[in-house]
Wavefront OBJ file of the C-alpha trace (Angstrom):
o trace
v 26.287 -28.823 -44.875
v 27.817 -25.622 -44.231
v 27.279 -25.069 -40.752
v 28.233 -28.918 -40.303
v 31.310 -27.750 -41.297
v 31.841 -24.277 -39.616
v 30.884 -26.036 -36.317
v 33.896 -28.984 -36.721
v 36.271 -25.946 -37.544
v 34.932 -24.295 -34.259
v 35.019 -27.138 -32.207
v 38.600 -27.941 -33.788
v 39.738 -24.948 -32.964
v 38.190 -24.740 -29.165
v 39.670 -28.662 -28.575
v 43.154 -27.614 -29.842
v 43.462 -23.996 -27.588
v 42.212 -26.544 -24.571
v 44.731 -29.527 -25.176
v 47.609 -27.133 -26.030
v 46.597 -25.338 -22.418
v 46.686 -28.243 -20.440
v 49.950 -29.694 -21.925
v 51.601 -26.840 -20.819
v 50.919 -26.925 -17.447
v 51.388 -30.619 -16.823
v 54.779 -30.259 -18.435
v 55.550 -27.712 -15.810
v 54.093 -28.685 -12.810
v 56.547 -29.602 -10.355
v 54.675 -32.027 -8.400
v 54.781 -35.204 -11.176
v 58.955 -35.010 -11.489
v 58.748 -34.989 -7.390
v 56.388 -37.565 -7.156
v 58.129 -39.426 -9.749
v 61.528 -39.404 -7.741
v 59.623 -40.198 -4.703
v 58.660 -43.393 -6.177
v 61.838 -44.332 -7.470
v 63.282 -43.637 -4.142
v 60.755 -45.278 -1.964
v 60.734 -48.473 -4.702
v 64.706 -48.743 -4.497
v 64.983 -48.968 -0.768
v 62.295 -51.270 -0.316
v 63.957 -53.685 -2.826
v 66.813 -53.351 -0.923
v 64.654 -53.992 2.410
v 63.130 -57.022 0.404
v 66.447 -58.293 -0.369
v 67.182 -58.881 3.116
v 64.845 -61.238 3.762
v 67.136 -63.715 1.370
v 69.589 -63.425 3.478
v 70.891 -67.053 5.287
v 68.937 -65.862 8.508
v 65.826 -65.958 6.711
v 62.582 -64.751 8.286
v 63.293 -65.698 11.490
v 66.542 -62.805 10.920
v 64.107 -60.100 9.034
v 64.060 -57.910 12.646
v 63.184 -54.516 13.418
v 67.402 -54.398 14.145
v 68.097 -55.855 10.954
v 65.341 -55.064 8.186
v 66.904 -51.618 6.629
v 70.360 -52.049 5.257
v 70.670 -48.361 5.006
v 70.136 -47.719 8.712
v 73.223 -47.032 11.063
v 76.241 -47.988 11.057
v 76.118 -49.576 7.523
v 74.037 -46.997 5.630
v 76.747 -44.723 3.865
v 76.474 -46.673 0.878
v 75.907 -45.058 -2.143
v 72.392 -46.936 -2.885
v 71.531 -45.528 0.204
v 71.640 -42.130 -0.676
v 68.782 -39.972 -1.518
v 68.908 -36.730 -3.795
v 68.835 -33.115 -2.236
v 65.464 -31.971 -1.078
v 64.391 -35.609 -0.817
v 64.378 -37.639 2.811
v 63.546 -41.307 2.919
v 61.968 -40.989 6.527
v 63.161 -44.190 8.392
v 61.213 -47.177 7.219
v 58.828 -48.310 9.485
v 58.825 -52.737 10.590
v 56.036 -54.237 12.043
v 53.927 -57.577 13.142
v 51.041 -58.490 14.413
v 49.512 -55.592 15.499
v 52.138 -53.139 15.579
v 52.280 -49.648 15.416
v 54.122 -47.604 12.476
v 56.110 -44.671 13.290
v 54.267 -42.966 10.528
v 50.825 -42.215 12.688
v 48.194 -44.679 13.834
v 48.326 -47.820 14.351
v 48.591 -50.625 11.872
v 48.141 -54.578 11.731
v 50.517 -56.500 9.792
v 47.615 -59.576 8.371
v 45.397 -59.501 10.750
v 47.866 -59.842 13.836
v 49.319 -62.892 12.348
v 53.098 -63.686 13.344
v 54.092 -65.292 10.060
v 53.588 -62.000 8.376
v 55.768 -58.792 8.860
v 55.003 -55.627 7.485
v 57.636 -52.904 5.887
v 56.487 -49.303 5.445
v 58.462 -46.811 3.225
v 57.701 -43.056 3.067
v 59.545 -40.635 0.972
v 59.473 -36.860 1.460
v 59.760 -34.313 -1.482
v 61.264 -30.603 -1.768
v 58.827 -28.929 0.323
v 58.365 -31.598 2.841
v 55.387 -33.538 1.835
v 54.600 -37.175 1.367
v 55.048 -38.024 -2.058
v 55.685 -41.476 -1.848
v 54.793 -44.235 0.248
v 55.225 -48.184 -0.233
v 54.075 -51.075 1.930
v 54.913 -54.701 1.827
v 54.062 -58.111 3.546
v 56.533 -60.388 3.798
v 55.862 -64.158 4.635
v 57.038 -66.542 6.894
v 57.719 -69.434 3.781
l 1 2 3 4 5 6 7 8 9 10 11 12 13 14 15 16 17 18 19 20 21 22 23 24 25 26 27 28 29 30 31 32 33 34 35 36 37 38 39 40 41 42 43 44 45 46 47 48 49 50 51 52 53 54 55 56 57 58 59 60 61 62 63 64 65 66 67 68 69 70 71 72 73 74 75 76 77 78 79 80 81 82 83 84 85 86 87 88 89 90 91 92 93 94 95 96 97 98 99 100 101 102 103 104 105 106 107 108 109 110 111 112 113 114 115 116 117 118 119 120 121 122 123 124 125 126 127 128 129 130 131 132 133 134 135 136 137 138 139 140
């Protein structure tokens, strides 16, 4: 009964030192907080990508000239803007079997024209990738 008892104190004791470790470091890791602004960037401008699809043009109006409400001239508005160290790389648009700015090359559903394809990428303080978001939208 005794050494049942000295080992839970032991193990206790071992479990705590390890938890109380690895708290610390998550708490102050950069790379979570980055890649948690990266996602909230990234998931903001592709709602407002999304959003343009509602528009009275429809699908036939969701264009590579049109898709990105934040791209030039009209993009100085203040959803638009991304914190320092951060860079929303221009969103990618494609269909069929297009080919992404971001590398190779990509097919929006199979090559299918009723489907086009919206690729978000956001960069973080050191300039890596730490979010990226991809959508379909229909032709409905």
């Amino acid at each position: 009964m005794v050494e049942l008892i000295v080992f839970i104190v032991i193990t206790a004791v071992v479990v705590v030192g390890l938890v109380a470790g690895m708290s610390g470091a998550v708490r102050t890791a950069p790379v979570p907080k980055a890649m948690h602004q990266g996602l909230q960037l990234a998931q903001g401008r592709m709602e407002l990508i999304l959003a343009q699809r509602s528009l009275p043009a429809g699908f036939a109006g969701f264009t590579a000239a049109t898709f990105d409400p934040c791209a030039a001239p009209g993009g100085a508005q203040e959803a638009c803007l991304a914190p320092t160290n951060y860079a929303v790389v221009a969103p990618c648009f494609y269909t069929g079997a297009g080919t992404c700015g971001f590398g190779a090359a990509n097919t929006c559903q199979g090559g299918d024209v009723n489907y086009k394809c919206v690729r978000v990428r956001v960069t973080g303080p050191q300039g890596i990738t730490v979010a990226e978001f991809d959508a379909m939208v229909a032709n409905y």
